[in-house]
Every structure is written in structure tokens, then in C-alpha cells.
N, C-alpha and C positions, 0 to 999 in steps of 0.2 A: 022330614026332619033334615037341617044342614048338615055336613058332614064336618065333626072335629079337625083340628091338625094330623096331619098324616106321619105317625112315626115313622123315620128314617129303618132298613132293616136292619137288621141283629147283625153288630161288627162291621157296618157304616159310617163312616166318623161325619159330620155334620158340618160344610163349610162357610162360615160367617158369610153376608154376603157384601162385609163391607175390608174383606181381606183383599189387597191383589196376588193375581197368580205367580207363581213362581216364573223367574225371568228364563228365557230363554237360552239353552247353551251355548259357551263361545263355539261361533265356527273357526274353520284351520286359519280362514283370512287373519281374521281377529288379533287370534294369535300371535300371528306371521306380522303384524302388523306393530305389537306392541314388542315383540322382541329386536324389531328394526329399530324402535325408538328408543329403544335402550342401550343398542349398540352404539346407535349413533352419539346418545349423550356420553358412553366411557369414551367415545374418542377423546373427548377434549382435555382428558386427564393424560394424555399421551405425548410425549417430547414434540418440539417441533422439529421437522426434519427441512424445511424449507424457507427461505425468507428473500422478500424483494426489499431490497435498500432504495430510498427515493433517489438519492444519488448515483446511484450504478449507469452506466451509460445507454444501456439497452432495454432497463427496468423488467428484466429477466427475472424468473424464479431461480433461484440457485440455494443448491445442497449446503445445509450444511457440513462442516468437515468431520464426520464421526470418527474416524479414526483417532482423533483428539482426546485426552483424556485430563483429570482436575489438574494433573502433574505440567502439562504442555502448555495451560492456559493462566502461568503467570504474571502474564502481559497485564491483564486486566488487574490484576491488586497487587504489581509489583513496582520496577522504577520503570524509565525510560534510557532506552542503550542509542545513544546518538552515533554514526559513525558519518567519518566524512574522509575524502580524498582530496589534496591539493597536490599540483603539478607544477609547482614554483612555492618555494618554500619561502614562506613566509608568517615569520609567527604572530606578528601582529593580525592579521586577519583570525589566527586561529583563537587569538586572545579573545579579539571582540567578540568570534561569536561564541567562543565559552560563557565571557561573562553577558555578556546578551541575555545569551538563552537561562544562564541562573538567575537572572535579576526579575526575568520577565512570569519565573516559575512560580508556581504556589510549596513544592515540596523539591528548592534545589539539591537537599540533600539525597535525594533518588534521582538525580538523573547522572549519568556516565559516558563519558566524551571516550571515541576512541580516532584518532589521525592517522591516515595513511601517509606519510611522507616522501619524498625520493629519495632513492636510495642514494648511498653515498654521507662518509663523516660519522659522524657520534649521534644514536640515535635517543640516547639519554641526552644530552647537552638541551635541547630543544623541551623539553620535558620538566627539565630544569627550570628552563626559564619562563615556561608560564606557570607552572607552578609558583615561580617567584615573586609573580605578580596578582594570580588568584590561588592563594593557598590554598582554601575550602574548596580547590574543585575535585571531581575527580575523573583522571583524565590519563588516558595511556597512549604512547604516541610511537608507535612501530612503523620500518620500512618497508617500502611496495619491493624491495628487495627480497622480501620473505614470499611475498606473492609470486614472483616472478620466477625463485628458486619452484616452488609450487608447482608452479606449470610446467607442460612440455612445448617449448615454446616451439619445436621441432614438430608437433603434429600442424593440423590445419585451425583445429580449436584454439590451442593454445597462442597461436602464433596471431591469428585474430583478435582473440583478449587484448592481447599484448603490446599490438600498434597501437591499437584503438583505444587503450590503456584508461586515458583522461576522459573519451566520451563514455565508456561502459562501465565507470567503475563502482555505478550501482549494484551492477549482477558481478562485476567481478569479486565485489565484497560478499555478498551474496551465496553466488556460489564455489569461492574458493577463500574465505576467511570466516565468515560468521554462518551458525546455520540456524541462529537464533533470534524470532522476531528481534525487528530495531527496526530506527526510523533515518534516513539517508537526509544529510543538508547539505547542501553544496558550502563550500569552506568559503567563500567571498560571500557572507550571507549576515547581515543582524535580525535576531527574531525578538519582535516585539511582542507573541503571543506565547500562552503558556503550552508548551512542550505535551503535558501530561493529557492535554483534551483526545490527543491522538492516540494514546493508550486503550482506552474501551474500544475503540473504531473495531466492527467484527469484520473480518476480510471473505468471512465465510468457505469457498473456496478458491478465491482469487489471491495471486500471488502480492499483487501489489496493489497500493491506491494510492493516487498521483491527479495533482491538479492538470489542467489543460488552456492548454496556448491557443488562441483562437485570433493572434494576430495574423496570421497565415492559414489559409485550410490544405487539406490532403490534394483538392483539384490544384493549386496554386503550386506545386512541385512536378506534378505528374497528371499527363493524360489518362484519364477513368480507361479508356480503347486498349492504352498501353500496359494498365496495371491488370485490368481483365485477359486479355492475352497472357501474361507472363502467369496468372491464376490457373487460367488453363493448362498451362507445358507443365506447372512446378508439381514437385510430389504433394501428392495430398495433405501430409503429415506437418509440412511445414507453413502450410498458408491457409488464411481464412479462407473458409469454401462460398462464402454468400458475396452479394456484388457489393461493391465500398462506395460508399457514401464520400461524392467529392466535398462538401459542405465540414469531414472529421474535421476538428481542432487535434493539434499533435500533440503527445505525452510533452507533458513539461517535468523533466524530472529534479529539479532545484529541491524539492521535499519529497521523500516516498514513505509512506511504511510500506514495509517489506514484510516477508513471512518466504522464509527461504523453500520451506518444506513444500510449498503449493506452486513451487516454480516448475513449469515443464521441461520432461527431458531433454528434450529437442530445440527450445527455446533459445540460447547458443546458434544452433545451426539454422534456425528462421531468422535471427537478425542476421546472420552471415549472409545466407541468401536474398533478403531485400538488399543490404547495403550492396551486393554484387549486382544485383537489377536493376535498382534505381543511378547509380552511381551519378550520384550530383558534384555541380565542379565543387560544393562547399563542402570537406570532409564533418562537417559540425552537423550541416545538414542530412548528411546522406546518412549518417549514423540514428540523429532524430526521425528521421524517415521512418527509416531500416526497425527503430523501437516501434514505433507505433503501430506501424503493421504489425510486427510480432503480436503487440500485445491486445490486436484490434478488440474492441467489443469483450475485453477479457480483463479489466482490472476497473475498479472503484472508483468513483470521482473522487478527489477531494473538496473541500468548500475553495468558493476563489479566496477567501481570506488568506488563504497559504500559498498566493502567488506573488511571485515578486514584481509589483505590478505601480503601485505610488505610497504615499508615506502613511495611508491608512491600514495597510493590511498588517498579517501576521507578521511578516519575513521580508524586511528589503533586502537592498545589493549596500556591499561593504561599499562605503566612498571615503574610503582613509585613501592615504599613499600607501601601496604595495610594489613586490618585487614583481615582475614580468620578463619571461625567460622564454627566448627566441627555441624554434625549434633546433638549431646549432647547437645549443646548452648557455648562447652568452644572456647575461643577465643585468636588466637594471631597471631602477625605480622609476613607476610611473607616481604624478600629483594625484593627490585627491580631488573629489569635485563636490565635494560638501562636507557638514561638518557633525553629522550623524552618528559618528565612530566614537567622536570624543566623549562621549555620554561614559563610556563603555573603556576607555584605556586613555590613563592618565598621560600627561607631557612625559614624565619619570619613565612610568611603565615605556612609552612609545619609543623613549632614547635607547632604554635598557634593550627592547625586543628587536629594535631595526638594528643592532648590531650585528 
């Protein structure tokens, strides 16, 4: 006789045969492997600490500035602080490019002019009178007088500034009158673009960003043999350590923003030291030099639209009639050479200011 189904024994539990078995337990890898993928997804919940600007000259990764806090980063939703220095006084220049730059703005009433003047006279009178002609601006106009009290013109720093006064007086506003982003225009300047685009620009940790002159390069002033030698003797602290590229275009400083708090300590004493090494017969030169190695490989491009360069960009050159003042102190008017200005300061206004 066949034999029946075979009961299972007493407290055997019976396993279907269409169950699968139970899976296998994770090993350590396993593990190990999905807590990697977990970390790695909360990074990206995490600040950025790092950013490459297409524009930057080196296309370096650079830090951003954490020491910054919501309080310091007004720039970004507040006005625009213009400052500029002229070394021949002249208020029509300063007219046009007050009203320049308001006509050309979207939000004129956020931006604010500040002029360094020469010293010497009534520093109201002048103050006076562009206000007289552009009431809505706002605009305060102080002497390099105050600057100059400022300094020690008796140390070796000071006394540097001081000659050099007209070509440095981006850092000298910089570092001895504002210590508050703004953005530097040279006073012989009309800006056709709006002011306020250079506001968001993040500087990250760079002191300045500034367009570049690439009508001359760095080989074109100086032997590479000669500037490598002088790299060598100099103190470390003060000069780029990597070999310089004869091909640099030089700092064009006609427009900068600026960020005072990101300027180095020593930076003073590096352009002292190029403009002492290079010493070119042209003081205009040797000073532009003297910047650009300072600031080698270490500030922001800006767009070429913000070089003074022909009548499509952001920013040309004044071509009114202006005052022009010998290094003597004597003074007199040069002609215009175009008629650009007139946009910008009426016949009225031009009689009333060339007084």
C-alpha cells in the first residue's frame, strides 16, 4: 500500500513552498555604504564657503568672506556711495559727472557723490554751486586738506601717499577716509551705464575689482629677468611669489569697487616698493606699474563695458573745456574736444560753474 502524506512533527511549523526566504542580513559594508550616501546628500544643505567668478583673472577658487555678517552686506539692497578725487578744481567736470551718472541710473535717488577737492578757499562755495545746478543730487564735497592733516606725512607711508596723492587716491580714500564699500570714478569721467549693476558684484575676498588696460602689457615696461631678480632680493610679504606673466594687461583704475576691509596690511608698502624698483621716467607710469604688481593675480576683473575706451561703453572721458594746473600751482583752461558734456550741463549751468 502507498504511503499517505507525511505529517510535519508536533511544533514544526510548515513552510509554503511558494514563500521566499527571508533576505539576508546587511553586512558592516552595506551599512557603511548607505551612511556615506547620506552624508554626502546633507552636504548640499550646507553654505557655500567657496566660489569661482568667471571673471576673476586667475579663475581661482576663493573663500568666501565669513567674517561678514547681514549688518556689513548693505551694499547688496542699499544705494551706491560714489567717491572721487580731482587735482585741479574744476566744477564743471564734477557737474557732468554727477549728472551723468543720475540720468543714466534707474534708482538716482540712492546714489551719493562724495569729492575730494584741493585744499585751499571755501570748501562749501563749490558745494554750493553744483547743488545749484543739480538740486536733487546728493553730494558732499570735502578738502584733501583733511586727508593730509590725517597723515603723518613725516613717516615714509605717509609721505608716499602724499606726493603721489593724484595717482593713489583710490587707496588713499580707501584707506584713510571711507572704510565703507563704494565705488571710485575718476572726476574727468561721463557714465553712460547704470551705476547700481556694480552693487551685487560679490568681491568675495578680494579688495577690489577693476577693469584692465591691455594697450600695453607688464613685458612692455619691464624685463621678466629684471622683475624675477628684484622677486627674489624682496621680502616675501611684499611681492607675488609665482613668476609674472609678461602678456598682464595693467590695473586700469578709472572705475573700482572697492571693499576697504579686504585691503592688505602691507599693501601701502608693496606699491611703495614696486614704484621704488621699477622707477619709470613716467611718474603716471611707475605708480600704474607699482599697482598692478601689488595687486597681481588678487582683485576681480571688471566687464570691459566700464572702460574708458570709445562712445559705446559704460563710462567715457570728460571732453568739456576744463581747468589744467601745472605742477607749479599755475592754472588755466584747456578747449574741449567734443561735445558729449553738453548732454549733461546746460550753457547757464557751464557760465555759472566756470566761474
Amino acid at each position: 500500500m502507498g504511503e499517505g502524506p507525511q505529517k510535519p512533527p508536533i511544533g514544526q511549523r510548515v513552510i509554503p513552498c511558494d514563500v521566499k526566504p527571508a533576505p539576508p542580513a546587511w553586512s558592516g559594508l552595506h551599512i557603511l555604504a548607505l551612511a556615506a550616501i547620506l552624508v554626502l546628500w546633507g552636504l548640499k544643505f550646507l553654505p557655500a564657503t567657496h566660489f569661482c567668478h568667471p571673471a576673476g583673472p586667475g579663475r581661482n577658487w576663493v573663500p568666501f568672506n565669513t567674517s561678514r555678517h547681514p549688518a556689513d552686506l548693505s551694499h547688496q539692497v542699499g544705494g551706491v556711495d560714489i567717491f572721487s578725487w580731482i587735482s585741479c578744481l574744476d566744477l564743471r567736470t564734477l557737474a557732468v559727472l554727477t549728472n551723468s551718472t543720475l540720468s543714466s541710473s534707474s534708482n538716482p535717488h540712492d546714489v551719493s557723490f562724495t569729492f575730494l577737492i584741493p585744499e585751499g578757499g571755501n570748501d562749501q562755495l563749490p558745494l554750493y554751486k553744483i547743488k545749484s545746478v543739480i538740486p536733487d543730487s546728493n553730494v558732499t564735497v570735502t578738502s584733501q586738506k583733511k586727508i593730509k592733516d590725517k597723515l603723518n606725512v613725516a613717516t615714509p607711508e605717509g609721505n608716499f601717499l602724499w606726493w603721489f596723492r593724484n595717482e593713489l587716491s583710490p587707496i588713499i580714500i580707501a584707506t584713510q577716509f571711507s572704510r565703507k564699500r563704494h565705488v571710485y570714478i575718476s572726476a574727468d569721467s561721463i557714465v553712460k551705464g547704470k551705476v547700481e549693476d556694480l552693487v551685487p558684484v560679490d568681491l568675495g575676498s578680494y579688495a577690489i575689482s577693476a577693469a584692465e588696460d591691455c594697450s600695453k602689457r607688464l613685458g612692455d615696461y619691464i624685463s621678466m629677468d629684471v622683475l624675477s631678480a628684484v622677486q627674489r632680493t624682496a621680502p616675501k610679504v611684499l611681492v607675488y611669489t609665482e613668476p609674472f606673466d609678461k602678456d598682464t594687461c595693467l590695473l586700469d583704475v578709472d572705475v573700482l569697487i572697492v571693499e576697504p576691509r579686504n585691503l592688505k596690511r602691507n599693501l601701502i608698502d608693496s606699491i611703495a616698493f614696486w614704484a621704488k624698483a621699477v622707477n619709470l621716467a613716467s611718474q603716471r607710469d611707475s605708480i600704474r606699474l607699482a599697482m598692478t604688481l601689488a595687486f597681481y593675480d588678487d582683485y576681480l576683473k571688471l566687464p570691459t563695458n566700464w572702460k574708458r575706451t570709445n562712445a559705446n561703453t559704460d563710462i567715457l572721458y570728460y571732453d568739456g573745456p576744463k581747468n589744467v594746473c601745472s605742477k607749479y600751482g599755475h592754472q588755466h583752461e584747456e578747449k574741449g574736444s567734443g561735445e558729449a558734456w553738453q548732454e549733461y550741463l546746460s550753457q547757464k549751468s557751464n557760465a555759472m560753474l566756470s566761474t
